[in-house]
C-alpha positions as CSV (number, residue, x, y, z in Angstrom):
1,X,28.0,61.4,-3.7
2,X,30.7,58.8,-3.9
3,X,34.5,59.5,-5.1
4,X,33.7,57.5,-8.4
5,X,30.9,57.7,-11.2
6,X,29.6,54.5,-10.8
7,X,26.9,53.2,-12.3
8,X,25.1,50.4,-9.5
9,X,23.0,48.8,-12.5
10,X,26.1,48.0,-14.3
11,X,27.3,44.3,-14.3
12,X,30.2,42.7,-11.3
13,X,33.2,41.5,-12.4
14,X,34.5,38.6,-10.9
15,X,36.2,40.2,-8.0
16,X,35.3,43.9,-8.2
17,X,32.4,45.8,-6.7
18,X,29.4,46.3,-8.8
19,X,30.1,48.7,-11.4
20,X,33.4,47.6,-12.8
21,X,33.1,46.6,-16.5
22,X,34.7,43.9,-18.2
23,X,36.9,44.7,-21.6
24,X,34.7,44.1,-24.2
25,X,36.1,42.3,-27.5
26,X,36.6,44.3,-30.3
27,X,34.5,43.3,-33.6
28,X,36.1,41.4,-36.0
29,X,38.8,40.3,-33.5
30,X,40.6,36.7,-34.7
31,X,39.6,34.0,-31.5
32,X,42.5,32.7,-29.6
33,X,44.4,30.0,-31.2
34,X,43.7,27.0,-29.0
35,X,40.1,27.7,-30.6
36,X,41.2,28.0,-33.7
37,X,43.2,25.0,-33.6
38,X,39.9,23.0,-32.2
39,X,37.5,24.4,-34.4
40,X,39.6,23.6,-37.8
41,X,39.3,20.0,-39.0
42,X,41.8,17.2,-38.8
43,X,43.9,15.9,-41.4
44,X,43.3,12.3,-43.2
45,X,45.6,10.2,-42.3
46,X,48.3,9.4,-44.7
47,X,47.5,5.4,-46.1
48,X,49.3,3.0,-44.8
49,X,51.9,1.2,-47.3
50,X,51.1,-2.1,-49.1
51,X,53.3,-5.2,-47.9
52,X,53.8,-8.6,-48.8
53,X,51.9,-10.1,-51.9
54,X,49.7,-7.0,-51.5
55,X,53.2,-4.7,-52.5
56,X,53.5,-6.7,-56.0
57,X,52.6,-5.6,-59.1
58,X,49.1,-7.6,-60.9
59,X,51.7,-9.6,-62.8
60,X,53.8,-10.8,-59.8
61,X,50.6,-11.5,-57.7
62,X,49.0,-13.5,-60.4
63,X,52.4,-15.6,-60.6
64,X,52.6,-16.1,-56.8
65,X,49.3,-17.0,-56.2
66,X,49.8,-20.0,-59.1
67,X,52.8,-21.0,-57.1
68,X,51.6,-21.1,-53.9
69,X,48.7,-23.2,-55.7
70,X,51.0,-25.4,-56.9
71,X,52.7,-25.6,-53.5
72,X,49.7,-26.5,-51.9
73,X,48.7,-29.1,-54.8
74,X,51.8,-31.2,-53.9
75,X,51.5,-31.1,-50.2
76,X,48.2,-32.6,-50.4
77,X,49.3,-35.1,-53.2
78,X,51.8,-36.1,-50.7
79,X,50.4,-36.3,-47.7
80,X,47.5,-38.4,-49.4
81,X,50.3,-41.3,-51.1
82,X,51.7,-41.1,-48.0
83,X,48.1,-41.8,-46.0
84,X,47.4,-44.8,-48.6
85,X,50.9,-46.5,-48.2
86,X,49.9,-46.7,-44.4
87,X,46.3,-47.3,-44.6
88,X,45.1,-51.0,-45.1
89,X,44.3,-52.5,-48.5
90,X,41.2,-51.0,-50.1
91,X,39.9,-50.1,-53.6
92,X,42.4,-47.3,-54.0
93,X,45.4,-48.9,-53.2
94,X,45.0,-51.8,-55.7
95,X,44.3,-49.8,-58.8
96,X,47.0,-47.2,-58.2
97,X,49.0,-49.3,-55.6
98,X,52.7,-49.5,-58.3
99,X,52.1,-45.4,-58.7
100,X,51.6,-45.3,-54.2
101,X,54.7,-47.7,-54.5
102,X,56.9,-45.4,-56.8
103,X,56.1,-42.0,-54.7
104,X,56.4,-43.1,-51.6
105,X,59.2,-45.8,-51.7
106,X,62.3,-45.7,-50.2
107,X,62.6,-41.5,-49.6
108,X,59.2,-41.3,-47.7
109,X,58.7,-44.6,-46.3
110,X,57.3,-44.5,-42.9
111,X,58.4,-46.7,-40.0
112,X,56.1,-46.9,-36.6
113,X,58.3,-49.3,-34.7
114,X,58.5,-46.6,-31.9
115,X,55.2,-46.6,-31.2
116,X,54.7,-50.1,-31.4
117,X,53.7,-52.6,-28.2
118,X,57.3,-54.0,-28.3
119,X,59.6,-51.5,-29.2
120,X,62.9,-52.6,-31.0
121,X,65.3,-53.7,-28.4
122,X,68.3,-53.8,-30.2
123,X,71.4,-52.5,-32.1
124,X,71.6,-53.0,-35.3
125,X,74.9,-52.0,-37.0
126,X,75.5,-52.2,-41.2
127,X,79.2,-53.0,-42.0
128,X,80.7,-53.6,-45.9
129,X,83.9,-54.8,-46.9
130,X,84.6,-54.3,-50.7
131,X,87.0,-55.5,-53.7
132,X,89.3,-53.6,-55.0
133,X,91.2,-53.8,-58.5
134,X,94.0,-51.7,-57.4
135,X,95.9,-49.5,-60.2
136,X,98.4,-52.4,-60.6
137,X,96.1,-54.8,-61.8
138,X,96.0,-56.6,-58.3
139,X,92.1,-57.3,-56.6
140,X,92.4,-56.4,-53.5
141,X,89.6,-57.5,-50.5
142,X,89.4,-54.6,-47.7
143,X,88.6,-54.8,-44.3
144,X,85.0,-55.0,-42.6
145,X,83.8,-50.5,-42.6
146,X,81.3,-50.0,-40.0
147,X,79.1,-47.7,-41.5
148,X,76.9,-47.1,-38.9
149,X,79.6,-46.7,-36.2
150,X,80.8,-43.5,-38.7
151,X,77.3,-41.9,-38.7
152,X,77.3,-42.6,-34.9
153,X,80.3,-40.3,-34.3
154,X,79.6,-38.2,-36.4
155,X,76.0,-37.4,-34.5
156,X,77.3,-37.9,-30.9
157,X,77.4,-34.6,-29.9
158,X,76.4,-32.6,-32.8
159,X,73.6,-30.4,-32.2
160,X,72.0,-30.3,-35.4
161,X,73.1,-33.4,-37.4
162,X,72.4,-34.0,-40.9
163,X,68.9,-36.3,-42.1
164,X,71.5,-38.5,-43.8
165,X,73.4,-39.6,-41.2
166,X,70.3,-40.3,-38.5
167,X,68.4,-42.0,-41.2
168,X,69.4,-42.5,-44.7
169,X,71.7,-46.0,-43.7
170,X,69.3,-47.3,-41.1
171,X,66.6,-47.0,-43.4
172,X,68.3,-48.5,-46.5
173,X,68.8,-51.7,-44.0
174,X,65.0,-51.9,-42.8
175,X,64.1,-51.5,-46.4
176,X,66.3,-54.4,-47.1
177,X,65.0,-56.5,-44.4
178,X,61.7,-55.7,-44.8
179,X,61.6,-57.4,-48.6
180,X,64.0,-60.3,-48.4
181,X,63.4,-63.2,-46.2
182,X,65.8,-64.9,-44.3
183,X,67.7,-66.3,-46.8
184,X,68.5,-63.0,-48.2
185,X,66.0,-63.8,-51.3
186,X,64.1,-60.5,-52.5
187,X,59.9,-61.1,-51.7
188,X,57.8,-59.7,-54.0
189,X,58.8,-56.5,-56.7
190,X,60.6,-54.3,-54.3
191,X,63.4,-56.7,-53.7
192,X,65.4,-55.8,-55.9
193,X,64.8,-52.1,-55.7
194,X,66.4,-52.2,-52.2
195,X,69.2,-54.3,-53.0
196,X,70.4,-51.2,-55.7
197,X,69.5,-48.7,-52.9
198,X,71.8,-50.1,-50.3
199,X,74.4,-51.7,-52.5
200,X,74.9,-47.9,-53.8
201,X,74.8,-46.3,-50.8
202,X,77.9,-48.8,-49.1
203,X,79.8,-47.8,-52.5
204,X,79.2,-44.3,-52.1
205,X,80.7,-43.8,-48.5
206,X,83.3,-46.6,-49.6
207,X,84.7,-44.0,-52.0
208,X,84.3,-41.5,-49.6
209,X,85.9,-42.8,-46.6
210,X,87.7,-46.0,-47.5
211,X,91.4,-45.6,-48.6
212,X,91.9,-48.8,-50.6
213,X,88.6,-48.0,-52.7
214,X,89.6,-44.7,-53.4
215,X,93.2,-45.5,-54.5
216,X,91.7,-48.2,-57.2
217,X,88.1,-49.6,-58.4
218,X,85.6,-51.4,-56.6
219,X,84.6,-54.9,-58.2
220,X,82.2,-56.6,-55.5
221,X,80.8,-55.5,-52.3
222,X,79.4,-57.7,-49.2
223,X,77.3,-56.4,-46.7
224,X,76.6,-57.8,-43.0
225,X,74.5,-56.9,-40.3
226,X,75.9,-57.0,-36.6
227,X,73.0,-57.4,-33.9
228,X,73.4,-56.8,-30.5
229,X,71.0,-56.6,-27.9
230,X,70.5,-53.7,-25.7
231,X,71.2,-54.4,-21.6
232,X,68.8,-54.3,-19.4
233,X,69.4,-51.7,-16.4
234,X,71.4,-52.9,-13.2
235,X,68.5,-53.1,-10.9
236,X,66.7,-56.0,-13.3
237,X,66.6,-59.8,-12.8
238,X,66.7,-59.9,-16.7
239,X,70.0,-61.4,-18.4
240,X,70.1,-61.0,-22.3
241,X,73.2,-61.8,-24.8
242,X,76.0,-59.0,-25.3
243,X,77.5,-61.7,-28.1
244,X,76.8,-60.0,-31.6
245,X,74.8,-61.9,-34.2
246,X,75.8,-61.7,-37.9
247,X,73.6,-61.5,-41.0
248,X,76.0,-62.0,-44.1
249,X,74.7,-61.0,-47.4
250,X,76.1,-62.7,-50.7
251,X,79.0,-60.9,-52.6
252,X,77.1,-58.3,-55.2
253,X,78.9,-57.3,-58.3
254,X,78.8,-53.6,-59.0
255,X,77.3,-52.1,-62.1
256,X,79.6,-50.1,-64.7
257,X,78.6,-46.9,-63.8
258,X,79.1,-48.1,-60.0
259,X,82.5,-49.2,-60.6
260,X,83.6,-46.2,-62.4
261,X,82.1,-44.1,-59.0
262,X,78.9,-43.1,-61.0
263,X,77.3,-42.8,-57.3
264,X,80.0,-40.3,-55.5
């Protein structure tokens, strides 16, 4: 007989000789936790929190839908006034042409020249000289006030300058120009719609910058344009002008809200 009671039908373990048992598990034992942890079910996830118009209460949603409605409205108005001022004469523009007229003119007027076969060649500069009823009684006539050589300094190296300063002078003149004829006559209705928008524009920056008009009252103001044309490069055979050429405007008489500096 061998040393041990061993019974040769009973099951191997893993590494011992036939006979050795494995621990059975008691009943009613809990199983391990890793299973227990597998077996049980996840949790839902918490929801996710509401942003945006989505975060608002009905009330606040209702009211920023309308204005984004309204938002939208007006873009497309505009962008559609703006299409019909530029697109040629058809039924549209000559039933509702003055109301095209009145939205677009002179904030959103658009100018292609840059694009155009001939680009403009030149520099156009807008000077003013004004009179002046001084405190004394006295009129007093100023010197010529290059506007346009202010908003030139006052881009030249400026990173982000103002809309006013690139545009709001330069387009005040081409407005101008573009509805007089060359003996400074208005042609057609908007004539005399630019000659307001530029004549208050050179008061405006004459009580701003000009001593003389600030010290006393402007009566009159006279604008002129000075032209010059832009050099061609070294290396061309092309000579050109560098003499200036002046466009004088008559003397314009100011309005009594102008004169009492209604437009500063």
């Amino acid at each position: 007989m061998d040393a041990y009671d061993e019974d040769p039908r009973g099951p191997q373990g893993p590494d011992g000789s036939a006979g050795t048992r494995l621990p059975d598990t008691p009943p009613g034992s809990a199983p391990p936790p890793d299973a227990a942890a597998a077996s049980a079910p996840a949790p839902a996830p918490a929801p996710a929190p509401r942003t945006g118009v989505a975060a608002l209460s009905p009330r606040y949603q209702i009211g920023a839908a309308l204005a984004l409605a309204v938002v939208a409205v007006a873009a497309c108005v505009h962008l559609l006034m703006v299409f019909l001022s530029l697109a040629p004469a058809n039924t549209v523009t000559k039933q509702h042409g003055k109301a095209i007229e009145e939205w677009v003119y002179p904030e959103f007027e658009q100018n292609w020249k840059l694009f155009a076969p001939n680009p403009l060649q030149q520099n156009i500069a807008v000077q003013v000289r004004a009179e002046v009823r001084m405190r004394d009684g006295g009129l007093r006539t100023t010197g010529w006030t290059d506007l346009s050589a202010q908003d030139g300094a006052a881009i030249d190296g400026n990173l982000a300058p103002s809309h006013t300063q690139q545009n709001l002078l330069r387009r005040a003149w081409d407005f101008f120009t573009a509805t007089h004829g060359t003996d400074n006559r208005p042609v057609g209705m908007r004539g005399s719609l630019s000659e307001q928008y530029l004549r208050r524009i050179v008061v405006m920056r004459l009580y701003r910058d000009d001593p003389t008009s600030r010290e006393g009252v402007i009566q009159r103001v006279q604008v002129r344009s000075s032209t010059t044309n832009v050099q061609p490069p070294p290396w061309s055979r092309e000579r050109v002008s560098d003499k200036p050429v002046y466009r004088l405007l008559p003397w314009w008489s100011l309005t009594s809200d102008e004169a009492a500096g209604g437009v500063r």
